[in-house]
Backbone as JSON Lines, residues from 0, in Angstrom:
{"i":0,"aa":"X","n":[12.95,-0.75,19.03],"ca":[14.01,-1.71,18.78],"c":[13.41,-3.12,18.66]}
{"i":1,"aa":"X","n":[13.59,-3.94,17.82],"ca":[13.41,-5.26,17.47],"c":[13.94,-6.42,18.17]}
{"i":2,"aa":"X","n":[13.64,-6.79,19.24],"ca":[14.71,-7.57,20.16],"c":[14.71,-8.81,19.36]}
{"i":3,"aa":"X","n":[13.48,-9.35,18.21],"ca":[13.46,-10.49,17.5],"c":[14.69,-10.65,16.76]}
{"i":4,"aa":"X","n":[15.08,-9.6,16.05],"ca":[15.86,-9.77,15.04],"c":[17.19,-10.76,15.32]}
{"i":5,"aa":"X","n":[18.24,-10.53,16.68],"ca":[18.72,-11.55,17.38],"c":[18.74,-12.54,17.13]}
{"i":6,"aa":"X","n":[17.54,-12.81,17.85],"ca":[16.84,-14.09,17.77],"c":[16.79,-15.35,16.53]}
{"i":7,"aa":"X","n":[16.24,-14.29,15.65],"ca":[16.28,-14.45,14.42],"c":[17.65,-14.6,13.4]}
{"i":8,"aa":"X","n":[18.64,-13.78,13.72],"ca":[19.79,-14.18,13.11],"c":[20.59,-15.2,13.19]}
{"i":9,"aa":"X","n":[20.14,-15.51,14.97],"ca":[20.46,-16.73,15.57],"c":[19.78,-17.88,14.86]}
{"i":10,"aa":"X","n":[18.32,-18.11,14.66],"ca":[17.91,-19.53,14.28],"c":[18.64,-19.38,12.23]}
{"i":11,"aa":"X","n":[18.76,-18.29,11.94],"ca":[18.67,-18.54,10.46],"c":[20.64,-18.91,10.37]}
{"i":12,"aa":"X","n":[21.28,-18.43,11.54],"ca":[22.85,-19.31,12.06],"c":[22.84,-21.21,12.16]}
{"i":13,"aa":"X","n":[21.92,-21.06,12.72],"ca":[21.84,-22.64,13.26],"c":[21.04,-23.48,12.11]}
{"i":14,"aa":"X","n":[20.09,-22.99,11.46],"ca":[19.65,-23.72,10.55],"c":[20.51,-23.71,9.24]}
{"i":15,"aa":"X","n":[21.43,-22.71,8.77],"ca":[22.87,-22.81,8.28],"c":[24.11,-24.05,8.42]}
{"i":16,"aa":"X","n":[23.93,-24.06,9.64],"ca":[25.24,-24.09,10.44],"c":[24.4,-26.25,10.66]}
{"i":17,"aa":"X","n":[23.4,-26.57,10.56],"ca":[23.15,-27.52,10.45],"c":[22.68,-28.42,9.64]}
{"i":18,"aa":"X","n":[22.53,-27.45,8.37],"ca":[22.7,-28.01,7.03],"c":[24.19,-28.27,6.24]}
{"i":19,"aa":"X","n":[25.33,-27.26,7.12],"ca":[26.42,-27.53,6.68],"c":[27.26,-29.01,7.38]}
{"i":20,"aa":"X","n":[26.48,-29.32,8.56],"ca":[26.87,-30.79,9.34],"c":[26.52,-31.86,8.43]}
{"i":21,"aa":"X","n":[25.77,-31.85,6.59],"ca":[25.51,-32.03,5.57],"c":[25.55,-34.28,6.72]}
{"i":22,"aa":"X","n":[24.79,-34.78,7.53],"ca":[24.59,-35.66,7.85],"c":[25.48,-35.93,9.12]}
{"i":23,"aa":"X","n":[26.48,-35.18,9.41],"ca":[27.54,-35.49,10.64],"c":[26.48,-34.97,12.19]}
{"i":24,"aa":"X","n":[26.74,-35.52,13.09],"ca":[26.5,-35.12,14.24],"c":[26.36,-34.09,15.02]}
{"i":25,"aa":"X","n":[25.56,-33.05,15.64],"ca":[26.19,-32.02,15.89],"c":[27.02,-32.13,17.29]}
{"i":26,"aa":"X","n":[28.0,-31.29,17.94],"ca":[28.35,-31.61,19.14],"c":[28.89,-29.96,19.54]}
{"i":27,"aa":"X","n":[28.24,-29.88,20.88],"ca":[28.56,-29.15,21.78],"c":[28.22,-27.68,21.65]}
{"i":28,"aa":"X","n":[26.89,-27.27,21.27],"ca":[25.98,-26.13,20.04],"c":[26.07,-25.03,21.24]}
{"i":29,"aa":"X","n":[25.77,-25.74,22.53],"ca":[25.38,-24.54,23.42],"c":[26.53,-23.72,23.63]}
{"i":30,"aa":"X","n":[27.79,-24.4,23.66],"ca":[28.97,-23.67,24.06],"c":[29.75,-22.85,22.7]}
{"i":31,"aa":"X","n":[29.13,-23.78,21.61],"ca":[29.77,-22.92,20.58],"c":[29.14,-21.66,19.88]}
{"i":32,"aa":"X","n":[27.54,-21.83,20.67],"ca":[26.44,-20.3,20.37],"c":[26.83,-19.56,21.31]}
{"i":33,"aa":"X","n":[26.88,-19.91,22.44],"ca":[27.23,-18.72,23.3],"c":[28.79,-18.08,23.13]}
{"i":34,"aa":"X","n":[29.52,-18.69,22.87],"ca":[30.96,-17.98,22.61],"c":[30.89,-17.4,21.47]}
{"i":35,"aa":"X","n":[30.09,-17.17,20.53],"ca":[30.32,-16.95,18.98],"c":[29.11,-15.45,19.66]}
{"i":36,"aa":"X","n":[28.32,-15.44,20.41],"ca":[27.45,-14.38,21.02],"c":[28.14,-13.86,21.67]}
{"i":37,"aa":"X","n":[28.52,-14.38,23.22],"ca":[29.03,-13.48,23.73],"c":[30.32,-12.63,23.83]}
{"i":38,"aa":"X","n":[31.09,-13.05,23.23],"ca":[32.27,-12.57,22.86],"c":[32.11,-10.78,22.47]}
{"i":39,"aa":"X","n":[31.44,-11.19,21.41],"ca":[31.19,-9.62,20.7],"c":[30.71,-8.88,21.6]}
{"i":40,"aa":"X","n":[29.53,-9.23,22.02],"ca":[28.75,-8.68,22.99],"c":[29.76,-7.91,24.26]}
{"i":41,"aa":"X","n":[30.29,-8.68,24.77],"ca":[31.8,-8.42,25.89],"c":[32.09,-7.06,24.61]}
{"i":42,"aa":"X","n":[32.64,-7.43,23.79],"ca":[33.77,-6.4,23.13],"c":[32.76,-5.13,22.84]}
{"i":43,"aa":"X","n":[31.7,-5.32,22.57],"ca":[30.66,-3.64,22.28],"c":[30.57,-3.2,23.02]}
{"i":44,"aa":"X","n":[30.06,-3.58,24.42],"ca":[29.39,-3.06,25.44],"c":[30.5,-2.49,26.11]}
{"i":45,"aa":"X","n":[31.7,-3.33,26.51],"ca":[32.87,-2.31,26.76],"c":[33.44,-1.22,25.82]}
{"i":46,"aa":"X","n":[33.5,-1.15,24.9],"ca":[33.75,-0.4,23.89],"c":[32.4,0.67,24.18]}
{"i":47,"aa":"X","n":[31.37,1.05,23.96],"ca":[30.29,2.1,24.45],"c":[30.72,2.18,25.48]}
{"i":48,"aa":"X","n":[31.33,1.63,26.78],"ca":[31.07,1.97,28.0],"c":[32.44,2.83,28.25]}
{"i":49,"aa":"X","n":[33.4,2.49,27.2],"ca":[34.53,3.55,27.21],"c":[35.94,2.78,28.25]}
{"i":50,"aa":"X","n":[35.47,1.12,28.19],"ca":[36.51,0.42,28.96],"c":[36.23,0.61,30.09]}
{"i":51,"aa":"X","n":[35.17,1.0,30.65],"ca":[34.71,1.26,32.17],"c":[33.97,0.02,32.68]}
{"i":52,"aa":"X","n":[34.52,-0.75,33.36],"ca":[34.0,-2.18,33.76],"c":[33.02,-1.57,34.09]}
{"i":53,"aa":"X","n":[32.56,-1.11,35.55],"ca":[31.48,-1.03,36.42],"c":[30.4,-0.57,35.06]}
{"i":54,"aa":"X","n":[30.72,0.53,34.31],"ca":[29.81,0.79,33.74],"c":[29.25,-0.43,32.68]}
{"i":55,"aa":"X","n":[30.21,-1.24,31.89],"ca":[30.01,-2.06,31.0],"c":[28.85,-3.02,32.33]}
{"i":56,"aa":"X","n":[29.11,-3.45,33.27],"ca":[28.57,-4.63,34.04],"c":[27.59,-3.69,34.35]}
{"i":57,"aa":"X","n":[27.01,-2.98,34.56],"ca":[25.28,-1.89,34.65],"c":[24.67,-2.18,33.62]}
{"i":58,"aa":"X","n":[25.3,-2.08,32.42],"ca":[24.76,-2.14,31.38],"c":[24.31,-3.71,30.94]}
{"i":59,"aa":"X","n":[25.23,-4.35,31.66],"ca":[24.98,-6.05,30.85],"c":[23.68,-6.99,31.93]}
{"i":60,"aa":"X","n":[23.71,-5.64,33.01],"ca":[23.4,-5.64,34.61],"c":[23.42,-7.61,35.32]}
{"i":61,"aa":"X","n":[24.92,-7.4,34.94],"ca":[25.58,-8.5,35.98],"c":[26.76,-7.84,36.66]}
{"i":62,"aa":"X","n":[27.38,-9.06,37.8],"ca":[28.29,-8.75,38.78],"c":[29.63,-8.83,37.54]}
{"i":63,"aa":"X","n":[29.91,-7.1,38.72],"ca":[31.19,-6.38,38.04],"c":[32.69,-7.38,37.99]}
{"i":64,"aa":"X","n":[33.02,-8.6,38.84],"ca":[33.54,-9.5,38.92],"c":[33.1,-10.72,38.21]}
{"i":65,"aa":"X","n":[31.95,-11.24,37.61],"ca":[31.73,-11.93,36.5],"c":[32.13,-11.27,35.31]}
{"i":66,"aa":"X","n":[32.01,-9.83,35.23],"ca":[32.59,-9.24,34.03],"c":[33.91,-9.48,33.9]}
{"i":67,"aa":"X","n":[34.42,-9.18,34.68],"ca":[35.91,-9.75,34.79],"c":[36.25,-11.04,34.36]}
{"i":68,"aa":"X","n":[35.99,-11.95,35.05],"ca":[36.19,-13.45,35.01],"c":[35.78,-13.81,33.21]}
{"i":69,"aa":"X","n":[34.48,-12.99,33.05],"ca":[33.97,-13.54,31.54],"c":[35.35,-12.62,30.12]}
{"i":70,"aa":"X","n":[35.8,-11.29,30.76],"ca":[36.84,-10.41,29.94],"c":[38.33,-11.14,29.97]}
{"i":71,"aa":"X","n":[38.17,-11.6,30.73],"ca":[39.66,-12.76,30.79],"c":[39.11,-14.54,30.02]}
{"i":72,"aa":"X","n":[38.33,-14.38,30.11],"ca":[38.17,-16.0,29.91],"c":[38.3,-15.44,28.13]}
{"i":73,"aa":"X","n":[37.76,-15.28,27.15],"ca":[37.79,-14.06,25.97],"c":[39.05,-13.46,25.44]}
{"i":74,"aa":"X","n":[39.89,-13.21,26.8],"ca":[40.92,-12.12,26.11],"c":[40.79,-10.54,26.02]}
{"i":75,"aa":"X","n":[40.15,-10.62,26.06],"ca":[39.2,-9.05,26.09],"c":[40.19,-8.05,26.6]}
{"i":76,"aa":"X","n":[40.78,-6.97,26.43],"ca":[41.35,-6.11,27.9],"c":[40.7,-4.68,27.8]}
């Protein structure tokens, strides 16, 4: 598995995404990469895990109550 590729989709996002700021400012990148990431991420990993928190939070291997807190903050159910 290619863990670059990510990575990579990510900088070729941002170098997009900061040519389209075509001279404007950027503001607030970290919060708007990570919500545009983790979101999906939330929605796959529960989705493979079959809607099984504990299992989705093994897999993401964080606390089964941050999963929560992060599936509500999202919308997620």
């Amino acid at each position: 598995m290619d863990k670059c590729a990510l990575a990579n989709s990510v900088k070729a996002s941002l170098d997009q995404y900061f040519k389209d700021l075509d001279g404007q400012p950027p503001h607030a990148i970290y919060d708007m990469v990570l919500s545009c990431i983790e979101k999906p991420l939330l929605e796959y990993v529960m989705q493979f895990a079959g809607g099984n928190q504990s299992k989705a939070a093994e897999i993401l291997d964080i606390n089964r109550n941050t999963l929560r807190k992060k599936l509500q903050q999202y919308n997620i159910q």
